[in-house]
C-alpha positions as CSV (number, residue, x, y, z in Angstrom):
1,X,20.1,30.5,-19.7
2,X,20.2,32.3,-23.7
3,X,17.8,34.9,-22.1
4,X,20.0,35.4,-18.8
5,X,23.2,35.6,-20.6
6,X,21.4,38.7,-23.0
7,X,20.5,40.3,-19.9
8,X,24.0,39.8,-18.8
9,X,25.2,41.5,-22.0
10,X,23.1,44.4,-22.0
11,X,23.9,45.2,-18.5
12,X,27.3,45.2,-19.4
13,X,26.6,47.7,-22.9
14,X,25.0,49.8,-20.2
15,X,27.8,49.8,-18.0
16,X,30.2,50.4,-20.9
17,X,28.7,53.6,-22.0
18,X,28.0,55.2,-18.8
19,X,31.9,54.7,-18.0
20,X,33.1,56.4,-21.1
21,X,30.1,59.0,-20.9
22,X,31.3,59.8,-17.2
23,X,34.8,59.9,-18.0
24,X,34.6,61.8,-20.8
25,X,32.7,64.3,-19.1
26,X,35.2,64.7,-16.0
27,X,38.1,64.5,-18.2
28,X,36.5,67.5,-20.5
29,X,35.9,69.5,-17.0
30,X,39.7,69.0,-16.7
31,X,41.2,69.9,-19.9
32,X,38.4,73.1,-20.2
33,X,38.4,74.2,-16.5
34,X,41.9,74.5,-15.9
35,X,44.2,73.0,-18.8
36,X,43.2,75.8,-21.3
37,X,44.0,78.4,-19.0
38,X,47.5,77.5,-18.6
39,X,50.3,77.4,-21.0
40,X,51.0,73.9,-19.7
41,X,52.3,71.0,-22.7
42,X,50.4,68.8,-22.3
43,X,50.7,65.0,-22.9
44,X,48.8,62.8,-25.8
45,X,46.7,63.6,-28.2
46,X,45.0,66.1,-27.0
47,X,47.6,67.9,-26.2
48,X,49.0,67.4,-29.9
49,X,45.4,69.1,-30.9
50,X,45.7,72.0,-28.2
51,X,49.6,72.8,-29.4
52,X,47.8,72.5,-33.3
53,X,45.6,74.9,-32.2
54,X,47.7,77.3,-30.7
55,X,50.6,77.5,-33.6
56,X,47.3,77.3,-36.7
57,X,44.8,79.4,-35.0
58,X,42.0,77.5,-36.9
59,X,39.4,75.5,-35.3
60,X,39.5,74.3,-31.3
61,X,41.5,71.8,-29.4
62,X,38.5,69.4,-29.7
63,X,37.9,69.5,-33.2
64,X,41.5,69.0,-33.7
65,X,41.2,66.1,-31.2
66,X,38.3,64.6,-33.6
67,X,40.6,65.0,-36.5
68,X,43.8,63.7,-35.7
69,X,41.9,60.4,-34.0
70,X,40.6,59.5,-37.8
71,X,43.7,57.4,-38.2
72,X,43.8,55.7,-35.2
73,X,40.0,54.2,-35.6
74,X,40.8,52.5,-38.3
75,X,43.8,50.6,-35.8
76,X,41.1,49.7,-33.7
77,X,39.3,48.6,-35.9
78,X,41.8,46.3,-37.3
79,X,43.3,45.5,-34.4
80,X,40.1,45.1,-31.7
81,X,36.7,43.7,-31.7
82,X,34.1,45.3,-33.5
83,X,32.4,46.3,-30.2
84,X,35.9,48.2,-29.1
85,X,35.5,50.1,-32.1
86,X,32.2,51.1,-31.9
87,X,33.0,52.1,-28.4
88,X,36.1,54.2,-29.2
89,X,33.9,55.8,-32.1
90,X,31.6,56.7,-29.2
91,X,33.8,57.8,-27.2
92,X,35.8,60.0,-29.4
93,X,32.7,61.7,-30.5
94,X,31.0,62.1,-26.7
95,X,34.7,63.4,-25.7
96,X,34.7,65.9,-28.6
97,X,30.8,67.3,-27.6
98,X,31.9,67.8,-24.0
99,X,35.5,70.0,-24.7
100,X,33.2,71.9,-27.2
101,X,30.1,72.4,-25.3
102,X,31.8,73.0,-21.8
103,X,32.9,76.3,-20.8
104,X,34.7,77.0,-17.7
105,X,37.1,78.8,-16.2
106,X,38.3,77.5,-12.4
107,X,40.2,80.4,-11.4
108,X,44.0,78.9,-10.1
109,X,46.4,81.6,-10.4
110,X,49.3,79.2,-9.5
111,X,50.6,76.4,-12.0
112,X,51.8,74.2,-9.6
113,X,48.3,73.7,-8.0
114,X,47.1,74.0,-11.6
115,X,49.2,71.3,-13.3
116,X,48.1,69.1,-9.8
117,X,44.3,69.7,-10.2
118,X,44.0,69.2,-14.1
119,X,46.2,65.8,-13.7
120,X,44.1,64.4,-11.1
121,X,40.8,65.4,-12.9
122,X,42.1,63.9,-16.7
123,X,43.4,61.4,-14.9
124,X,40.7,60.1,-13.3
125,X,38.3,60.7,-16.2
126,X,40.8,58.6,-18.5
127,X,41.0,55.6,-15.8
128,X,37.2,55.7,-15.5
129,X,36.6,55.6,-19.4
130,X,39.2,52.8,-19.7
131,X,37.6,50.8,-17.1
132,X,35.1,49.9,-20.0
133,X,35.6,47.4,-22.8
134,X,36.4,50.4,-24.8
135,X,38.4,53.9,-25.1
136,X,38.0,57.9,-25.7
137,X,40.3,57.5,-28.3
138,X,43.8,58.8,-28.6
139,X,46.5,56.8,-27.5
140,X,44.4,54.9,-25.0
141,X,44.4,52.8,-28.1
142,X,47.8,52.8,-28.7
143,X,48.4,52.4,-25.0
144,X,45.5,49.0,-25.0
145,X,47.4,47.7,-28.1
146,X,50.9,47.8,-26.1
147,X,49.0,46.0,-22.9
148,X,47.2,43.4,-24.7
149,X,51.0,42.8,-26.8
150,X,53.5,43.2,-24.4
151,X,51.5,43.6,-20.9
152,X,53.0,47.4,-20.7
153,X,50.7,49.5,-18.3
154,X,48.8,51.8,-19.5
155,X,49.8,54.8,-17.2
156,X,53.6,53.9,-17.8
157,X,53.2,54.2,-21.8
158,X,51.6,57.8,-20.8
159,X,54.4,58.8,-19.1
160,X,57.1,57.3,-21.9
161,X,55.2,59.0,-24.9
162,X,55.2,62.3,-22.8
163,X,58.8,62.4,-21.5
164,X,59.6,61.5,-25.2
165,X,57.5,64.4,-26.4
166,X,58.5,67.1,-23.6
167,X,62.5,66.4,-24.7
168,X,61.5,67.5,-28.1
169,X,59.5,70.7,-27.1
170,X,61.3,71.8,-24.3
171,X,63.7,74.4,-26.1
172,X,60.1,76.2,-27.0
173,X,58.6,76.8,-23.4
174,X,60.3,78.2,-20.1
175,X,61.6,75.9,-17.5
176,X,58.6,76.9,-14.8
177,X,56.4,75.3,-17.9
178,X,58.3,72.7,-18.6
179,X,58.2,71.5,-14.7
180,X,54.6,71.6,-14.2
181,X,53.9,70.0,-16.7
182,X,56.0,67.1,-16.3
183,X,54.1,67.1,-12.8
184,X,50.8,67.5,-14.4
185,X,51.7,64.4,-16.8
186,X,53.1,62.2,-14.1
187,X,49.6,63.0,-11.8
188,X,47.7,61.9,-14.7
189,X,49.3,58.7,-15.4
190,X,48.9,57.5,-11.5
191,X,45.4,58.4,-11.1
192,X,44.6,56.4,-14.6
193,X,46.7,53.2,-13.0
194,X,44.9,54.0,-9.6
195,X,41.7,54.3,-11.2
196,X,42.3,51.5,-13.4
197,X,43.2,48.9,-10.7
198,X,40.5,50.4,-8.0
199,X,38.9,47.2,-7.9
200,X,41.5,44.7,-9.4
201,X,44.1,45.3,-6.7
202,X,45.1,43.1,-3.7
203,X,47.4,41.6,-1.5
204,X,49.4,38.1,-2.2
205,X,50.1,36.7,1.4
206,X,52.9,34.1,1.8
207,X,53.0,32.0,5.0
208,X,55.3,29.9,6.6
209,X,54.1,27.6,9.5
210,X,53.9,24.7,11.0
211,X,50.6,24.8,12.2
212,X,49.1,25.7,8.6
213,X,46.7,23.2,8.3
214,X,45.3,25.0,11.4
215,X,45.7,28.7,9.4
216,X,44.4,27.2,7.0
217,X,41.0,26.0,8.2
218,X,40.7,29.4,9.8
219,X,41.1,30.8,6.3
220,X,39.0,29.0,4.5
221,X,36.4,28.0,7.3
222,X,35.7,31.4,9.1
223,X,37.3,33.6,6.7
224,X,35.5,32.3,3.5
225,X,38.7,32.5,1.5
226,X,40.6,30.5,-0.6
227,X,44.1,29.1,0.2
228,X,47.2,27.3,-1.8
229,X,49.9,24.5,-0.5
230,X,53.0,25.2,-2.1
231,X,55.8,22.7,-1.6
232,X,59.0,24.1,-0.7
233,X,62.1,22.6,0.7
234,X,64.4,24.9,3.7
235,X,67.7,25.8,2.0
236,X,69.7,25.8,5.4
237,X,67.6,22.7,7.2
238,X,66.7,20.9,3.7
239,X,63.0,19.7,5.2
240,X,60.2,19.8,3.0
241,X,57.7,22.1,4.5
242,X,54.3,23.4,3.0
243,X,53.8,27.1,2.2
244,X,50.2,28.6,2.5
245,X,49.4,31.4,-0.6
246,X,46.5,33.1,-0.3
247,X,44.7,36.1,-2.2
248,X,43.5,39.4,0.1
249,X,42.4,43.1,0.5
250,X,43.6,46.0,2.9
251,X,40.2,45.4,4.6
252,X,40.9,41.9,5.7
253,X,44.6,42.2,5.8
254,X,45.0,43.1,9.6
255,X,42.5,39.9,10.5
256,X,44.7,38.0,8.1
257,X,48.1,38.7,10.1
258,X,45.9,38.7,13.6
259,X,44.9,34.8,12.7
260,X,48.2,33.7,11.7
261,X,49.9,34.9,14.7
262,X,47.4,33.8,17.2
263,X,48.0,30.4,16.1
264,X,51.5,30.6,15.7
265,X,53.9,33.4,16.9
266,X,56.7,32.0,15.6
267,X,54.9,32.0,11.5
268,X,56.5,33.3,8.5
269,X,54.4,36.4,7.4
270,X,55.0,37.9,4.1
271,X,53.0,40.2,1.9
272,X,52.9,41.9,-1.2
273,X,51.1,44.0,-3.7
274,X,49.1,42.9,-6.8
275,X,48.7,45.2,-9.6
276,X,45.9,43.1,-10.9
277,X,44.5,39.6,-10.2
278,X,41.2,38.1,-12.2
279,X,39.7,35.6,-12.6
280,X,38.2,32.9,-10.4
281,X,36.3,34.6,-7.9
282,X,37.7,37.6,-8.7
283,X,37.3,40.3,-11.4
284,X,36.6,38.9,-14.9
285,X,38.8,39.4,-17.3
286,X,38.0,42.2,-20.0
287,X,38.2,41.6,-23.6
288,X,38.7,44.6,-25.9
């Protein structure tokens, strides 16, 4: 069992740094490929070490980046495990090797299309590095201390801390600026929540019926999923009736509604999105 749960373990430290390898790799083909070809203001820290860059004209955006993030490893180090912050250490320096070593140039003329491309690209390389128990740094650990405190997503603190931070430079850049990268900003933040909940997500399915002990063995029998009675009483009639709740995907979500309906027409179907379920037989839940 001790030897299995090390395995465990070291699968996971494997996992851990691939993620924020990966992600920092597309994120620095991002921020080099496009975002330093365009006048764009650009959200978090990075963008704090690109506009550093610009007004000083002394060292790069990523060595800036290294800089300025001194500070904030010493939060996670107070704040997180020790693991987090040998991760984020990791991660800052992998992140700073790839903006230094990688020189591109992808050649979009318009900054509409720009601001599009380099959000989705950052955005995705953020949402893959935070999928591991650590970060690249920045304010993904401002943004993990504000989840783990007060349960505010990640990609919403993004977009908070930039529309903060364009109000304060916008009298400095023209209005076609200004707009893309508001765009560019908001891209990024979606693709990290997208990213971030790519395997967390589902559907919570509420049903009304009074043939659910029938749904219900279809669910749990033939479907292999799990199911929940919920008393509830009819406001208008005032019976007691039971309420099935059970936990989906898209995939299954059509054969879900298909069963209930085939055994009663008249059934109560409701559904609705889950940012994030774990536990259970779900995903695990991840400690920082």
């Amino acid at each position: 069992m001790v030897k299995k749960s090390k395995n465990s373990e070291f699968k996971a430290v494997i996992n851990d740094i691939v993620l924020i390898t990966l992600g920092s790799f597309i994120y620095a083909i991002g921020a080099n490929a496009i975002l330093a070809h365009h006048e764009f203001i650009t959200g978090g820290l990075y963008g704090a070490a690109m506009l550093t860059a610009r007004i000083t004209g002394i060292l790069t955006p990523g060595l800036w980046y290294l800089i300025i993030n001194i500070p904030l490893l010493y939060i996670s180090w107070k704040t997180f495990s020790h693991r987090f912050f040998i991760y984020t250490t990791y991660g800052i320096l992998i992140q700073t090797f790839f903006l230094e070593i990688l020189k591109l140039n992808y050649p979009i003329q318009d900054q509409l299309y720009a601001a599009i491309a380099s959000g989705v690209i950052t955005g995705v390389g953020c949402g893959v590095i935070l999928r591991s128990r650590g970060s690249g740094g920045g304010l993904d650990v401002v943004a993990l201390f504000l989840l783990r405190k007060w349960n505010l997503g990640v990609g919403k603190f993004y977009i908070m801390f930039n529309i903060a931070l364009f109000t304060f430079l916008a009298a400095r850049y023209t209005p076609d600026i200004l707009i893309s990268s508001i765009i560019l900003s908001f891209t990024s933040s979606i693709l990290i929540e997208q990213v971030l909940t790519l395997s967390n997500a589902r559907k919570i399915v509420y049903i009304l019926s009074e043939h659910y002990e029938r749904i219900v063995k279809v669910i749990t029998l033939e479907m292999k999923m799990g199911a929940t009675l919920i008393n509830v009483r009819g406001a208008y009639s005032g019976h007691d009736k039971q309420m099935v709740m059970t936990i989906t995907n898209n995939l299954q979500m059509k054969k879900l509604e298909d069963v209930v309906f085939s055994e009663d027409p008249d059934a109560l179907f409701i559904a609705e999105n889950s940012f994030n379920v774990i536990g259970s037989s779900f995903g695990k839940r991840k400690m920082y």
